[in-house]
C-alpha positions as a Markdown table, in Angstrom:
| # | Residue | x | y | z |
|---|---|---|---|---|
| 1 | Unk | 55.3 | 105.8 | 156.5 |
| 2 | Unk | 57.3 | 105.4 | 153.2 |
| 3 | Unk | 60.6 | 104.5 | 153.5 |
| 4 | Unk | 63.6 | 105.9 | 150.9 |
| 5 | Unk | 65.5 | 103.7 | 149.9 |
| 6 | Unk | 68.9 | 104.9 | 148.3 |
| 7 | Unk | 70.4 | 102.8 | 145.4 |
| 8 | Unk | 73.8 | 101.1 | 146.4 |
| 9 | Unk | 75.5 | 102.2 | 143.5 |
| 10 | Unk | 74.3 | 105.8 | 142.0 |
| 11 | Unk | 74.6 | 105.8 | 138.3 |
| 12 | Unk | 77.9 | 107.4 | 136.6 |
| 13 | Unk | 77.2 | 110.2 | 134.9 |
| 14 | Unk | 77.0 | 109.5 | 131.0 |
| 15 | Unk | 80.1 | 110.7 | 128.8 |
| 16 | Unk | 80.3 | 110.9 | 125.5 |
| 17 | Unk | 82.9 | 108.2 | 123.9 |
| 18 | Unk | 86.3 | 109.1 | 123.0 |
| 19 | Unk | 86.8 | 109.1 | 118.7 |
| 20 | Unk | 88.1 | 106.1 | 117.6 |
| 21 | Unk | 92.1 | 106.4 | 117.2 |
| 22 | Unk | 93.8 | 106.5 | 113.7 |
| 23 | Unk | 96.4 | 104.1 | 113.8 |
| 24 | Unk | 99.3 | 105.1 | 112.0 |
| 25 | Unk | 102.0 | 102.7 | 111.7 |
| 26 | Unk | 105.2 | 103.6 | 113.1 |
| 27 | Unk | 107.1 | 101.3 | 110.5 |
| 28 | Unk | 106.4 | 103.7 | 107.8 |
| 29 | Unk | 105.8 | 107.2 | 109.0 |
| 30 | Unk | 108.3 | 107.3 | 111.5 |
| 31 | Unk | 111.0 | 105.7 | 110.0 |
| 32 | Unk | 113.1 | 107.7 | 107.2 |
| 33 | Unk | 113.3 | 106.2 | 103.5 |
| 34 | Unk | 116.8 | 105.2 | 103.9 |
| 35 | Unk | 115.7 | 102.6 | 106.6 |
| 36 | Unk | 113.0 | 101.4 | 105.0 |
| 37 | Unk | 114.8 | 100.0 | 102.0 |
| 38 | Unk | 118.1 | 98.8 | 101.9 |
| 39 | Unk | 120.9 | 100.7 | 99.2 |
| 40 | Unk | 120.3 | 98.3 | 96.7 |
| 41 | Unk | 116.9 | 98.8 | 96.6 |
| 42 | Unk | 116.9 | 102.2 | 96.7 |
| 43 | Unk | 119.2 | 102.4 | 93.6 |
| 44 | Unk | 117.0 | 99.7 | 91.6 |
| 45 | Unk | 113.7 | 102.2 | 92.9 |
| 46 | Unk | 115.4 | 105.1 | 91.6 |
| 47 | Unk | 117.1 | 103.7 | 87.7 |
| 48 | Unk | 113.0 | 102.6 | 87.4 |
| 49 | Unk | 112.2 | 105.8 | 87.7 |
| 50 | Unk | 114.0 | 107.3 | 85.6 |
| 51 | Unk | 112.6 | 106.3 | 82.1 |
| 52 | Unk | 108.9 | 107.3 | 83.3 |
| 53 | Unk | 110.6 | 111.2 | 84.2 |
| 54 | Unk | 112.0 | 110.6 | 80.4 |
| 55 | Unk | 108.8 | 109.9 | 79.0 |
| 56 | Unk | 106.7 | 112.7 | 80.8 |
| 57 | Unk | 109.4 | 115.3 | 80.5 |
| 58 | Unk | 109.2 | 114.9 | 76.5 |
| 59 | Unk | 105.5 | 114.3 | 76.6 |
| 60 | Unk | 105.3 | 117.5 | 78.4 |
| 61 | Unk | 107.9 | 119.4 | 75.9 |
| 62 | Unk | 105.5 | 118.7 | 73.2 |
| 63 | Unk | 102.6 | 119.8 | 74.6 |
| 64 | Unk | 104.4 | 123.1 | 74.8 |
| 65 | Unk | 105.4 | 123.2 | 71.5 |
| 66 | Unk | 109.1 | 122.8 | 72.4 |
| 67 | Unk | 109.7 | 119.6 | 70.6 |
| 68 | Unk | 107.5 | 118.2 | 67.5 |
| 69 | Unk | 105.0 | 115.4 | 67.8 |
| 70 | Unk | 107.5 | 113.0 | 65.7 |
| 71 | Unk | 110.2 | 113.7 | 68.0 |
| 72 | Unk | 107.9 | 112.8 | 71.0 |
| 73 | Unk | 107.3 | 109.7 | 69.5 |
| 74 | Unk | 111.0 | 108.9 | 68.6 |
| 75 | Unk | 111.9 | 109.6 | 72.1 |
| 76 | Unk | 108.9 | 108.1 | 74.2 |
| 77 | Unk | 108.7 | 105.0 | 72.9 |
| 78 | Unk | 112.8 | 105.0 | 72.8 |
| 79 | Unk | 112.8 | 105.6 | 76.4 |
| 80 | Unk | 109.7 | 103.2 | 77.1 |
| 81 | Unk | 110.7 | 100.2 | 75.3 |
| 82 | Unk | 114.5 | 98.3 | 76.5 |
| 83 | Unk | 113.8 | 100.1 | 80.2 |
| 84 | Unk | 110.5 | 98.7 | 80.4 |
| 85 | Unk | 111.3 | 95.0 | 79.6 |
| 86 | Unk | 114.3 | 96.1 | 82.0 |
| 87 | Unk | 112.0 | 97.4 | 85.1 |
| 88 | Unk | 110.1 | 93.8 | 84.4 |
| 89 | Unk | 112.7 | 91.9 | 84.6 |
| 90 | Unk | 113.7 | 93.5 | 87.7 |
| 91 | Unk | 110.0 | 92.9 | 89.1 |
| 92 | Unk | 109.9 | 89.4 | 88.3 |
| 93 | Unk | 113.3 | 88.6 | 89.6 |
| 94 | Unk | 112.2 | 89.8 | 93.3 |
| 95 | Unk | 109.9 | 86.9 | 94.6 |
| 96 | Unk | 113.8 | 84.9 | 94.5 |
| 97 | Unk | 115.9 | 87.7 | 95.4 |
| 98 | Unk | 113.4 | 87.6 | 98.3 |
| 99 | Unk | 113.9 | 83.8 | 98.8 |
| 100 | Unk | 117.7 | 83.6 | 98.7 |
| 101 | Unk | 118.1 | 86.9 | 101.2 |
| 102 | Unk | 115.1 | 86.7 | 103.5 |
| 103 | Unk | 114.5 | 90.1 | 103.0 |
| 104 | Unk | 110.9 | 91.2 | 102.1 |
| 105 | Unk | 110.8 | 93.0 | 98.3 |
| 106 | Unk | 107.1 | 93.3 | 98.1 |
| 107 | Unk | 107.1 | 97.1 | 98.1 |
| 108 | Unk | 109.8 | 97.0 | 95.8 |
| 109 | Unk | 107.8 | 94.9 | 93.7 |
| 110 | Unk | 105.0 | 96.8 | 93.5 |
| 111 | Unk | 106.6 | 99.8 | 92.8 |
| 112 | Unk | 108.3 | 98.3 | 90.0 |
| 113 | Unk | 105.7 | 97.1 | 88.5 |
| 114 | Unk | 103.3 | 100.4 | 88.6 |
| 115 | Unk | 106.9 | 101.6 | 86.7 |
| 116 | Unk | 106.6 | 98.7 | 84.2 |
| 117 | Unk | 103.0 | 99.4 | 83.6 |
| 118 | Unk | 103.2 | 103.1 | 83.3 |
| 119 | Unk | 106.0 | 102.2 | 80.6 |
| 120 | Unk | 104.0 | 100.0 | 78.9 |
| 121 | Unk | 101.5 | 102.4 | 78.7 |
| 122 | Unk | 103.4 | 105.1 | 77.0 |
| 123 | Unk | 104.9 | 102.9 | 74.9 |
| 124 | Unk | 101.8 | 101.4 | 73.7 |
| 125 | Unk | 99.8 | 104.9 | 73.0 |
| 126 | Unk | 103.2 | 106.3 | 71.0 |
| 127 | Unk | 103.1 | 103.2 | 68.8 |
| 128 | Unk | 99.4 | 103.7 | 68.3 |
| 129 | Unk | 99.9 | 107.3 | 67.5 |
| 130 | Unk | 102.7 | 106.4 | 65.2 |
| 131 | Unk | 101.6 | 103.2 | 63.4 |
| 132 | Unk | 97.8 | 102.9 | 63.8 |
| 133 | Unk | 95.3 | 100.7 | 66.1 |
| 134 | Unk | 95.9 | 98.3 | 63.3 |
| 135 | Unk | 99.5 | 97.6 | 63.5 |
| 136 | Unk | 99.3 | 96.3 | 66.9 |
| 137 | Unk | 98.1 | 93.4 | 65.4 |
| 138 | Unk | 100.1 | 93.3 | 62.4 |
| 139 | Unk | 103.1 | 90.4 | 63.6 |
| 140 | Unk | 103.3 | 87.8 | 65.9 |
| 141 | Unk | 105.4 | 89.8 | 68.1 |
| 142 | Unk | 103.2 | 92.4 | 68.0 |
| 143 | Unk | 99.9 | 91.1 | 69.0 |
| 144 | Unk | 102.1 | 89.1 | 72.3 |
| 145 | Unk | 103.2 | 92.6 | 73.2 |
| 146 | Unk | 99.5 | 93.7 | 72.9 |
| 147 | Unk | 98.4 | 91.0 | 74.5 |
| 148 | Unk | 100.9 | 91.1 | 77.4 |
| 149 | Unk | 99.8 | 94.9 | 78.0 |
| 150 | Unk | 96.2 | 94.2 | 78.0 |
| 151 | Unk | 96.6 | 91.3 | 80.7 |
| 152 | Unk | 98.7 | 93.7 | 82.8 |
| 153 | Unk | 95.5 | 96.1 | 82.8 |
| 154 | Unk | 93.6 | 94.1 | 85.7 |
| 155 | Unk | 97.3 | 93.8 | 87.9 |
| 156 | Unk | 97.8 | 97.5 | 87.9 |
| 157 | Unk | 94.1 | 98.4 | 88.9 |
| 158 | Unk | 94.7 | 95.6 | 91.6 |
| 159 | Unk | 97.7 | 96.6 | 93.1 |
| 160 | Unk | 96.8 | 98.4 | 96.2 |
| 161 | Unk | 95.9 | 96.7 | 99.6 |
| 162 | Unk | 92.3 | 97.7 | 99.4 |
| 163 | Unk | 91.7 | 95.4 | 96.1 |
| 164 | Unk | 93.4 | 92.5 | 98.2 |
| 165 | Unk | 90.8 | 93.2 | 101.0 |
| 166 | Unk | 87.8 | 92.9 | 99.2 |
| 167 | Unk | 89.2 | 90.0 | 96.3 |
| 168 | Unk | 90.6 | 88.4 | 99.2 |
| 169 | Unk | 94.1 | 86.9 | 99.3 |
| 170 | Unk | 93.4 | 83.2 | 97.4 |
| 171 | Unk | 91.8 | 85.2 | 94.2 |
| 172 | Unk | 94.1 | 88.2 | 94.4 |
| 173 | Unk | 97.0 | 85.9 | 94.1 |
| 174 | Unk | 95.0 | 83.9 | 91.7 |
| 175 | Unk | 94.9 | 86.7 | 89.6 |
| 176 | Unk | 98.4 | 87.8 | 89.7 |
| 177 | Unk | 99.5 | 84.6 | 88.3 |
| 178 | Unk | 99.2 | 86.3 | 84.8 |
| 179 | Unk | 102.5 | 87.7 | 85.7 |
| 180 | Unk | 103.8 | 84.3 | 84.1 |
| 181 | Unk | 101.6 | 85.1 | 80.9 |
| 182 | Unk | 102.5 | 88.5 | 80.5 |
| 183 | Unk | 106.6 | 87.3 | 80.7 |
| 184 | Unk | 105.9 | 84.8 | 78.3 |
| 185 | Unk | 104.2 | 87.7 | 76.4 |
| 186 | Unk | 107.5 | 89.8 | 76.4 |
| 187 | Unk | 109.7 | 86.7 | 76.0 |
| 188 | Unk | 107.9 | 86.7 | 72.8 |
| 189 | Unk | 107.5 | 90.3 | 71.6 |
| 190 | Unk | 111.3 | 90.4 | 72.1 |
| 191 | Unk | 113.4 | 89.7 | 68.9 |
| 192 | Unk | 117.0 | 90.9 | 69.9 |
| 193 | Unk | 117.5 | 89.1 | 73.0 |
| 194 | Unk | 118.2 | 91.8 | 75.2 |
| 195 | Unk | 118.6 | 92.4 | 78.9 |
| 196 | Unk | 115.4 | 92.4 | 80.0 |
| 197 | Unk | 114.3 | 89.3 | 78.2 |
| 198 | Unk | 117.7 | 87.9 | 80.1 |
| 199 | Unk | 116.1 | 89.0 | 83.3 |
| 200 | Unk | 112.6 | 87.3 | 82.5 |
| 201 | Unk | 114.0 | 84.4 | 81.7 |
| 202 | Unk | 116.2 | 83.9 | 84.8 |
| 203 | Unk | 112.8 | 84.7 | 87.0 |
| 204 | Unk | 111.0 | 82.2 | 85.0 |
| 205 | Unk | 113.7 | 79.5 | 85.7 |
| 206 | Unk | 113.8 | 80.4 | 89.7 |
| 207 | Unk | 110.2 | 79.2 | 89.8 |
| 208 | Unk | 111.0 | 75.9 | 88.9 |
| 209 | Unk | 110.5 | 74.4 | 92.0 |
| 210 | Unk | 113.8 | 72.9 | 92.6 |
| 211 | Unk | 115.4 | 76.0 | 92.1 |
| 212 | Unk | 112.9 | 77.6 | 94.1 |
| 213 | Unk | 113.7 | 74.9 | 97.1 |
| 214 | Unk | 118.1 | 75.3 | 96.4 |
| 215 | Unk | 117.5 | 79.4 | 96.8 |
| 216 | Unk | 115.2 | 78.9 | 99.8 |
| 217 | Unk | 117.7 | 76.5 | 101.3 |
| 218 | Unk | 120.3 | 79.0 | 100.4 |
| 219 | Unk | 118.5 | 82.2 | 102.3 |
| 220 | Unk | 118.1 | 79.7 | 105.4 |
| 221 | Unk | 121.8 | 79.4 | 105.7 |
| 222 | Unk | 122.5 | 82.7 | 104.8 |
| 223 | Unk | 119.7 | 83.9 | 107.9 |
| 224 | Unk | 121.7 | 81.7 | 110.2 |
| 225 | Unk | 125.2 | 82.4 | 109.7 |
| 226 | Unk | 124.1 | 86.3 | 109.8 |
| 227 | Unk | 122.7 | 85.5 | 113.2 |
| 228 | Unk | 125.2 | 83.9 | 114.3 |
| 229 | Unk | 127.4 | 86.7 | 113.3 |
| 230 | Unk | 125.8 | 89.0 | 115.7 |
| 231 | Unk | 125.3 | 86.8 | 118.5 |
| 232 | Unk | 128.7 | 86.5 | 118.5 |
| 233 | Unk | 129.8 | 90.2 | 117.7 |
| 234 | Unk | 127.0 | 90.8 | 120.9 |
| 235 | Unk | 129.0 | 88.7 | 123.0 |
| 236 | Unk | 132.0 | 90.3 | 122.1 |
| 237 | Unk | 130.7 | 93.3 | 123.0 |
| 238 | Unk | 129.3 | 92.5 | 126.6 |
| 239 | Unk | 133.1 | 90.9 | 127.0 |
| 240 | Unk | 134.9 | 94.8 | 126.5 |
């Protein structure tokens, strides 16, 4: 006599696994621009951009044959030059803005300096087109300029999250420590001193590191009293 013995638990039935998930951030797709960056930024995000609509606007009018070469020239590296020394300065001057409000500027950063390096760029190629290969080389000023744009090569093609995933953090931030060699670069290739040579040189001095340590002290206080602001205007509230 055989005896059947039924299993205690009977086997599930086999279902196929669900897709992994996308995970979209919330932080960025669902909130709209104007709450992602605060006024200020948005007006310092949109003056960068101007210049680089400048430049491709009369790059474009030439290659439809509405303005001459030499008049794309004239005007590109016109538009390219001041505002790009400009957009650096802005750039460099966020790690302390940063500091002294507590408020992260690393977007604003980046965009910035994709601005900066685009300007270079045009800049660069008109002056090339205008002068020669040769004339790059032809001053001192000249060859920190060239110098300058050829070390900013490696941060632009670096500046998405992917190439800090696979440099990793300690060598991508190793690497964008040539920031201080290309301002000292433009410091250089600047004659007149104008306003973006201004704004280098006040970014180079907030990295001193007792200026670093008074603006970091400075955003501390500034945090607190702002949160003690709202408790307080909270309170206030609850008591109506």
């Amino acid at each position: 006599m055989t005896a059947v013995l039924d299993h205690p638990h009977p086997p599930k039935p086999q279902t196929r696994p669900d897709p992994p998930k996308l995970h979209v951030s919330p932080s960025w797709f669902k909130r709209p621009l104007w709450n992602r960056f605060t006024p200020l930024q948005l007006i310092v995000l949109t003056l960068a951009t101007i210049a680089p609509l400048v430049v491709a606007g009369t790059i474009t009018a030439a290659l439809l044959g509405v303005i001459s070469v030499e008049a794309m020239m004239t005007l590109a590296l016109a538009a390219a030059e001041n505002p790009g020394m400009i957009t650096f300065g802005a750039m460099f001057l966020a790690s302390p803005v940063q500091r002294f409000t507590g408020r992260s500027q690393v977007r604003v950063r980046k965009y910035l300096g994709i601005m900066f390096f685009l300007l270079a760029l045009s800049n660069g190629a008109m002056f090339v087109l205008e002068s020669g290969l040769a004339a790059a080389f032809g001053a001192p000023f000249l060859i920190a300029s060239t110098i300058a744009f050829v070390l900013a090569i490696p941060l632009f093609l670096t500046s998405s999250r992917w190439s800090q995933r696979v440099l990793g953090m300690k060598r991508w931030r190793l690497l964008h420590k040539l920031t201080y060699a290309i301002a000292a670069g433009l410091v250089t290739h600047v004659v007149l001193i104008g306003p973006g040579a201004v704004m280098i040189g006040l970014g180079l001095i907030s990295r001193i590191p007792a200026v670093r340590r008074w603006l970091t002290r400075l955003g501390s206080r500034r945090k607190q009293r702002q949160t003690v602001t709202q408790a307080n205007a909270r309170i206030a509230t609850m008591a109506n």
